[in-house]
NUDREN-764195 format. One record per residue: x, y, z of N, C-alpha, C in turn; residue number from 1. Coordinates in steps of 0.02 Angstrom, whole numbers, plus 50000, padded with zeros to 5 digits. Example, Ala and Ser with C-alpha at 12.3 -4.5 7.8 and 13.67 -1.06 7.14 Angstrom:
residues 2
<vexke n_east="50660" n_north="49716" n_up="50390" ca_east="50615" ca_north="49775" ca_up="50390" c_east="50660" c_north="49835" c_up="50390" n="1"/>
<vexke n_east="50642" n_north="49888" n_up="50354" ca_east="50684" ca_north="49947" ca_up="50357" c_east="50645" c_north="50002" c_up="50394" n="2"/>
//
This chain:
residues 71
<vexke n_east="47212" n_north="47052" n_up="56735" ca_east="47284" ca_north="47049" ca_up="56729" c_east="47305" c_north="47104" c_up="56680" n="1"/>
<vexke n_east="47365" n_north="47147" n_up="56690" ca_east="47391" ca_north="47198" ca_up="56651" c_east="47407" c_north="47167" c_up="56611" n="2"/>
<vexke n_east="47429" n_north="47202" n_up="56529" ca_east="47460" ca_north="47175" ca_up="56494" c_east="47518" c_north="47212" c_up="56516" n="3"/>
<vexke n_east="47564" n_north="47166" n_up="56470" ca_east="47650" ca_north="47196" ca_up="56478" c_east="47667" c_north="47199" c_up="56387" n="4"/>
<vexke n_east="47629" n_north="47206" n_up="56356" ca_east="47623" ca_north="47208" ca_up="56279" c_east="47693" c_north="47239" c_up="56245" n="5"/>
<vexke n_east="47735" n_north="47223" n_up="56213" ca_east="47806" ca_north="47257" ca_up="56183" c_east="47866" c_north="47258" c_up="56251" n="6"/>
<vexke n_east="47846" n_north="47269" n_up="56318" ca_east="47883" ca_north="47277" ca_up="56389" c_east="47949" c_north="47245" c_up="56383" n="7"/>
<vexke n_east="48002" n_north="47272" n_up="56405" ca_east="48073" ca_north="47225" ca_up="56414" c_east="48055" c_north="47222" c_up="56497" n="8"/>
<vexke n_east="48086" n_north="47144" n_up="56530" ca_east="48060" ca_north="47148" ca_up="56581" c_east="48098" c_north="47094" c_up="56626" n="9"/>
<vexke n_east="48131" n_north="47123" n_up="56680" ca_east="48197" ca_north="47082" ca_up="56707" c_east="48147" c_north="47022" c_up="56782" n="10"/>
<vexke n_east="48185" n_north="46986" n_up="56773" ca_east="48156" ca_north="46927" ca_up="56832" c_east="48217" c_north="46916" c_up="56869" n="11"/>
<vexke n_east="48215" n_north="46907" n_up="56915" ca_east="48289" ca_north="46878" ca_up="56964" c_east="48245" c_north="46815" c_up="56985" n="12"/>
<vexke n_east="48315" n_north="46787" n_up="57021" ca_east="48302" ca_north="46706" ca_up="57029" c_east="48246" c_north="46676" c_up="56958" n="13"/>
<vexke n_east="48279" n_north="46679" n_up="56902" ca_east="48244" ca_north="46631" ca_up="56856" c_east="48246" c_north="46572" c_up="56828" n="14"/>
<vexke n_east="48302" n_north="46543" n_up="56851" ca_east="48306" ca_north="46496" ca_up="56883" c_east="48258" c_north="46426" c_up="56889" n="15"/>
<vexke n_east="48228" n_north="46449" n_up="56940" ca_east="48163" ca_north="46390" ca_up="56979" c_east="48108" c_north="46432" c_up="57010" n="16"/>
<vexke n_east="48049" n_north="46366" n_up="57017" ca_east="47998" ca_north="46401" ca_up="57062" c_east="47979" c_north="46462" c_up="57045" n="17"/>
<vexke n_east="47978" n_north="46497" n_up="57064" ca_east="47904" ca_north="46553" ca_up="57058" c_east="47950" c_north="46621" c_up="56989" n="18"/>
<vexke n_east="48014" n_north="46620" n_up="56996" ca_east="48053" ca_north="46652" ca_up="56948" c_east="48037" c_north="46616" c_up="56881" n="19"/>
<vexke n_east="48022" n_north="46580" n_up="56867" ca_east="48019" ca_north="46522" ca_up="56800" c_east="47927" c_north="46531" c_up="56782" n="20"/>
<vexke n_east="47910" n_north="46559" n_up="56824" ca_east="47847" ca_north="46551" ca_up="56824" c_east="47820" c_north="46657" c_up="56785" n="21"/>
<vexke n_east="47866" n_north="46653" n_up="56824" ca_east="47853" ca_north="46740" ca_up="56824" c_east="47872" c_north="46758" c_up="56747" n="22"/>
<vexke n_east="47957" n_north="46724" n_up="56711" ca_east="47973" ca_north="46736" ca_up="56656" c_east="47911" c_north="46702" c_up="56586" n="23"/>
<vexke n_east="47885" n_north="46655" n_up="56623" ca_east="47839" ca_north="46617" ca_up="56584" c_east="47765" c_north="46681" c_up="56562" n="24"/>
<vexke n_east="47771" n_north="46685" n_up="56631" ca_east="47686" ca_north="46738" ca_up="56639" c_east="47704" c_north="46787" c_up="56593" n="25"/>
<vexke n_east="47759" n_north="46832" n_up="56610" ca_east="47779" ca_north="46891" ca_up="56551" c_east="47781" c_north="46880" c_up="56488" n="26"/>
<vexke n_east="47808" n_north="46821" n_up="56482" ca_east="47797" ca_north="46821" ca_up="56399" c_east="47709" c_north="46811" c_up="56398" n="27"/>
<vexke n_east="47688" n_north="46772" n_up="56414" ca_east="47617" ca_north="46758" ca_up="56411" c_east="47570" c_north="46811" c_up="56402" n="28"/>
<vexke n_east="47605" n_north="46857" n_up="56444" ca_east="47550" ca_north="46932" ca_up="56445" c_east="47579" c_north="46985" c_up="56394" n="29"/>
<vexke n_east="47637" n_north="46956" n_up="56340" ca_east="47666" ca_north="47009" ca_up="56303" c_east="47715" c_north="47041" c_up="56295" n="30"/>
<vexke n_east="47756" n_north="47010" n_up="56354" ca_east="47829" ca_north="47045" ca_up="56360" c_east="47860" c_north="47041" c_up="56290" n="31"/>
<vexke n_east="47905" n_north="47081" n_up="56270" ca_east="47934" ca_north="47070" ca_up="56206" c_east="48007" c_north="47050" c_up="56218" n="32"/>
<vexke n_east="48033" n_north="47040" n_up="56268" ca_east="48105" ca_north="47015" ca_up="56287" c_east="48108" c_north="47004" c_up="56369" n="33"/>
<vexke n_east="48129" n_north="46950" n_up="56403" ca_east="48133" ca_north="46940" ca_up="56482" c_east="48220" c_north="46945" c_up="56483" n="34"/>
<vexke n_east="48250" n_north="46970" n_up="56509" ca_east="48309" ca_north="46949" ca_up="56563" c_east="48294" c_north="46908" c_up="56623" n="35"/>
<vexke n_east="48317" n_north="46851" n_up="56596" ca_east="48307" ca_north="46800" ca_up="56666" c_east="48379" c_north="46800" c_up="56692" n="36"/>
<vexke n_east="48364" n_north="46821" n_up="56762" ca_east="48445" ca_north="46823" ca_up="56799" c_east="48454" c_north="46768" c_up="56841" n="37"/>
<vexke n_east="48502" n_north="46764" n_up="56846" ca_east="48514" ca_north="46693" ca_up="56902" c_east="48585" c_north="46725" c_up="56930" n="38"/>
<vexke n_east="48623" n_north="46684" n_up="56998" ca_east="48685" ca_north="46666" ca_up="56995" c_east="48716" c_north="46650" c_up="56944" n="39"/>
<vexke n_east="48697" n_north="46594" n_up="56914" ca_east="48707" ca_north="46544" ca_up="56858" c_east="48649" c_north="46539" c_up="56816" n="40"/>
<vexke n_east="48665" n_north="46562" n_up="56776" ca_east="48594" ca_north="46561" ca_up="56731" c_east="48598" c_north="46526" c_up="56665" n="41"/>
<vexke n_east="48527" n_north="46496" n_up="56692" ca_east="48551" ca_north="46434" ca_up="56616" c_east="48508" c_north="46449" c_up="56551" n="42"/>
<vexke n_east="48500" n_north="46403" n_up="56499" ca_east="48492" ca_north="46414" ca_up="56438" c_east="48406" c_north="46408" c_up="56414" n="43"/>
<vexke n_east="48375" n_north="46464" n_up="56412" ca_east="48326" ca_north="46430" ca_up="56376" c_east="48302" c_north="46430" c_up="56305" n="44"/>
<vexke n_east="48251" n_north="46400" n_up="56287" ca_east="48240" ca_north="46398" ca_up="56222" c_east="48180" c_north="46439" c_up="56184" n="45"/>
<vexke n_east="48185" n_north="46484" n_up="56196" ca_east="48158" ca_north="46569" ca_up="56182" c_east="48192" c_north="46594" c_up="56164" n="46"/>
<vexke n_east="48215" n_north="46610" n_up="56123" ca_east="48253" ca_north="46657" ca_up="56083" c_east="48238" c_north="46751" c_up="56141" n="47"/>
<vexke n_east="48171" n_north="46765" n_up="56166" ca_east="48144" ca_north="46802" ca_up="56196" c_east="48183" c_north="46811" c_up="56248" n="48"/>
<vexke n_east="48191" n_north="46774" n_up="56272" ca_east="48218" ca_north="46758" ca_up="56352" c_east="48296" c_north="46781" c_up="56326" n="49"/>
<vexke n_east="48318" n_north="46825" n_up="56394" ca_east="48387" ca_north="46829" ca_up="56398" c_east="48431" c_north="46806" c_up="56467" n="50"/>
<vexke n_east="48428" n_north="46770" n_up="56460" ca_east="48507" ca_north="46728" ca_up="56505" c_east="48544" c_north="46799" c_up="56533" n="51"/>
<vexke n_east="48554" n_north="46803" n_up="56605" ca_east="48585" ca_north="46862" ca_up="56624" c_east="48608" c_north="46846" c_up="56707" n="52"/>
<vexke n_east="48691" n_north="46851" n_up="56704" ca_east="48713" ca_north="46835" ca_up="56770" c_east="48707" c_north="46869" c_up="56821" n="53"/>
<vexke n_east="48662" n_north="46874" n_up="56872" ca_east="48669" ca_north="46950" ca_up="56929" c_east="48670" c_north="46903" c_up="57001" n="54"/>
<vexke n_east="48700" n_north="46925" n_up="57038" ca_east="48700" ca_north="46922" ca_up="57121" c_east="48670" c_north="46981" c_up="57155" n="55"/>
<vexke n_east="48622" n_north="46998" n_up="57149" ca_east="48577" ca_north="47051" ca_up="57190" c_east="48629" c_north="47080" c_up="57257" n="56"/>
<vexke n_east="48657" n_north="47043" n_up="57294" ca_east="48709" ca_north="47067" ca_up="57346" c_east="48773" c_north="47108" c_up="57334" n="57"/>
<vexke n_east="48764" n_north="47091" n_up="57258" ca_east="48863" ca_north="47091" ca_up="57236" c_east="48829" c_north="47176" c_up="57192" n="58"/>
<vexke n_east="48871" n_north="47244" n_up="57208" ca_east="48851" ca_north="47299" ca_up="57197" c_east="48890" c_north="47283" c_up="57116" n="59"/>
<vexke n_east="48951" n_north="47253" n_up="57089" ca_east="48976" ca_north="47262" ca_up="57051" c_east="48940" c_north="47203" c_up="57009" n="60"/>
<vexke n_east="48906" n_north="47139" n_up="57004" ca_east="48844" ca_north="47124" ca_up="56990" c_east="48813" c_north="47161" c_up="56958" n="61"/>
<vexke n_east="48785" n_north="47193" n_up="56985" ca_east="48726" ca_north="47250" ca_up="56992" c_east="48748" c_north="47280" c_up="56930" n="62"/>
<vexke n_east="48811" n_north="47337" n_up="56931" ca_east="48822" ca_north="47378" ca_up="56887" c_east="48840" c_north="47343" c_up="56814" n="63"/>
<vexke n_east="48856" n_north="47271" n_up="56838" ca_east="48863" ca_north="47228" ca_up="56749" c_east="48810" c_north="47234" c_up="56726" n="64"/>
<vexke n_east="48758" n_north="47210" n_up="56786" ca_east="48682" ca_north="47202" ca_up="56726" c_east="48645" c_north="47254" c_up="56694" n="65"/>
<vexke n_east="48646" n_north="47308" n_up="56740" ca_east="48646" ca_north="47370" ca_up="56718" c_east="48672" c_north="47388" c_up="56641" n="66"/>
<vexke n_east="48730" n_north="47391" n_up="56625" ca_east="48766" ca_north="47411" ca_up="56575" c_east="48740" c_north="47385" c_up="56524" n="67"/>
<vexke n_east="48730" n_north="47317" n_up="56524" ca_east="48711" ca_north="47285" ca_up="56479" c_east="48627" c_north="47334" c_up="56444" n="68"/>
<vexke n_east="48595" n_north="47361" n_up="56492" ca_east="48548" ca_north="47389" ca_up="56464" c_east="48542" c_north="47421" c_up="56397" n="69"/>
<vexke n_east="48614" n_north="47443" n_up="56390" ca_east="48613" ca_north="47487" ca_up="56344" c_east="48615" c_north="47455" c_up="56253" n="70"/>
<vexke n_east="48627" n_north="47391" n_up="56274" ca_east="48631" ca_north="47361" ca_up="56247" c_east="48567" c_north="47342" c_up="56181" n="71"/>
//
């Protein structure tokens, strides 16, 4: 398994199921911050984890989450 050691590192559908699993694995392997996106994205208790609203379909979506990068 790679590490992802210091990595910022975005998940869509994080949510449920295999997205929840994926934000879990990244930290596990080192990520140093996840953007978990959802429609609706709810709260978790990682300070690590970032809560982030995207619709993959919606182009103006897209360009919110984007922006936020700069962040």
């Amino acid at each position: 398994m790679h590490s992802l050691n210091g990595a910022v590192v975005l998940v869509t559908g994080a949510n449920g199921g295999i997205g929840t699993h994926f934000v879990h694995g990244a930290l596990a392997r080192g990520a140093s911050k996840v953007y978990a996106t959802a429609r609706t994205p709810r709260t978790w208790e990682d300070e690590r984890i970032v809560p982030l609203a995207l619709e993959i379909t919606d182009p103006d979506s897209i360009r919110a989450a984007v922006g936020l990068r700069a962040m």
